[in-house]
C-alpha positions as CSV (number, residue, x, y, z in Angstrom):
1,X,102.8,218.6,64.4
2,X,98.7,218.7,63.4
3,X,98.3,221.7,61.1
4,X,94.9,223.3,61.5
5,X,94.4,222.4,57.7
6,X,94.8,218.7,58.5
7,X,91.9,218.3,60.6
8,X,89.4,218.7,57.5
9,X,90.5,215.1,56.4
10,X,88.8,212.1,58.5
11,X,91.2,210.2,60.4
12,X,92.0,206.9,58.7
13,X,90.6,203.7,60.6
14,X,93.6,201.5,61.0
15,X,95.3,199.1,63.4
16,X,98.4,200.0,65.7
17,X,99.9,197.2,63.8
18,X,99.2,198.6,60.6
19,X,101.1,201.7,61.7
20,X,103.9,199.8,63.5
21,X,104.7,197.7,60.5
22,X,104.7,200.8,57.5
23,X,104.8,204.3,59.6
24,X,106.1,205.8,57.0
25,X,103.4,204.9,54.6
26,X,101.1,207.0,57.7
27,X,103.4,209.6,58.4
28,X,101.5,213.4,58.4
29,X,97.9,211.4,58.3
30,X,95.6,211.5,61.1
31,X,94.3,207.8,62.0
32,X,92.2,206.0,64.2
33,X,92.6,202.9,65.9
34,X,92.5,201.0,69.0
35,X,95.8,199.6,71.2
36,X,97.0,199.3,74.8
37,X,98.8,201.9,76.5
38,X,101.7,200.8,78.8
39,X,102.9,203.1,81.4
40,X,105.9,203.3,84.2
41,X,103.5,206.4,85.7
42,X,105.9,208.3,85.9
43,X,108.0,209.1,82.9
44,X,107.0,207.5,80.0
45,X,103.8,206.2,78.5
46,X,103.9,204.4,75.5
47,X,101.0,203.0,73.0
48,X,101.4,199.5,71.7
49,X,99.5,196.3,70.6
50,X,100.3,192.5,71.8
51,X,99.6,191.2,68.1
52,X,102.9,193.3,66.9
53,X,106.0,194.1,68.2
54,X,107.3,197.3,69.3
55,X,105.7,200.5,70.6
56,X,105.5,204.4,70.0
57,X,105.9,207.2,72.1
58,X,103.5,210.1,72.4
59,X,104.7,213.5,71.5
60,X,104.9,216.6,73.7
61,X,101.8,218.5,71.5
62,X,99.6,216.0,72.0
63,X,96.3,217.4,73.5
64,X,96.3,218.1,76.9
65,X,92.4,217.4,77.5
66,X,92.9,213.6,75.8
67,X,96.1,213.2,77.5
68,X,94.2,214.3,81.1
69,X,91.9,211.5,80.1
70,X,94.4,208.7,79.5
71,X,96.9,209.6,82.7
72,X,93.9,209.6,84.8
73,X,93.3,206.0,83.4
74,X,97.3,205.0,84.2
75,X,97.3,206.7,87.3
76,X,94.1,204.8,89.0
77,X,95.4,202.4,91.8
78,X,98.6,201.8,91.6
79,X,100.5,204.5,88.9
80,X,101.5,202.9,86.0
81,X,100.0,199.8,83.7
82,X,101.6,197.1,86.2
83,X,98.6,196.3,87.9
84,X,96.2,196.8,84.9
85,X,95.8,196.7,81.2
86,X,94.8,199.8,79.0
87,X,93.3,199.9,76.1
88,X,91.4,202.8,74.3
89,X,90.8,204.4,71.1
90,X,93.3,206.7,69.6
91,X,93.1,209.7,67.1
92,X,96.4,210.7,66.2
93,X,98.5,212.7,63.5
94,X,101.5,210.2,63.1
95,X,104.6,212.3,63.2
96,X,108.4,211.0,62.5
97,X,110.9,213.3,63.7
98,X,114.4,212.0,62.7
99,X,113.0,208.7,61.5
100,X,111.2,207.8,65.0
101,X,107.2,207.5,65.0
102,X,105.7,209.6,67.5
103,X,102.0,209.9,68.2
104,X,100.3,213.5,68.6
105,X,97.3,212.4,70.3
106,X,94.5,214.1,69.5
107,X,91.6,212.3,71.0
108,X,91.1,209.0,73.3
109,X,88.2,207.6,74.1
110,X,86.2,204.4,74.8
111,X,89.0,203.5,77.6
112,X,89.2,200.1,79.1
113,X,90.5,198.9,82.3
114,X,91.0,195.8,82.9
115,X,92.6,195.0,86.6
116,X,95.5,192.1,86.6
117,X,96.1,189.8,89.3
118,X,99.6,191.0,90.7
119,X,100.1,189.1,94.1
């Protein structure tokens, strides 16, 4: 979880990849990139990047006013990412409860959304 302390430091400008492929090396830091969010609309929204593998969740205390921002993105037309892709900027404390790399997303901004052809 963010301690108040924490938010002195800058976030760290990285990529999702970066992250993905060392979290441990980011784990406790706040950091700054940009990926794709992918979303069911419904129960789970993940962040990810097509140059890597993999995903990561976002945790429960992430902030509610950045997280209002980024489910009104996934819920435009049709809920979900299946009829769009998303991509925004992230600040996040990465956190790794029980070895799994969660995101508590602090900020989002600069979202993108792109419509995909589904018929």
């Amino acid at each position: 979880m963010v301690r108040p302390d924490d938010r002195a430091e800058p976030p760290v400008s990285t990529t999702f990849c970066a992250v993905q492929a060392d979290p441990a090396a980011f784990a406790h830091r706040r950091v700054f990139f940009r990926a794709e969010v992918m979303s069911d609309g419904i129960h789970r929204t993940i962040i990810t990047d097509p140059a890597c593998s993999g995903g990561m969740g976002i945790d429960d205390n992430s902030a509610e006013k950045a997280m209002d921002a980024l489910n009104d993105a996934v819920l435009s037309g049709i809920p979900g990412t299946i009829d769009k892709t998303l991509q925004a900027r992230l600040t996040a404390t990465i956190e790794r409860p029980r070895g799994r790399t969660t995101l508590v997303v602090e900020a989002v901004d600069d979202i993108v959304v792109t419509p995909k052809d589904v018929r």
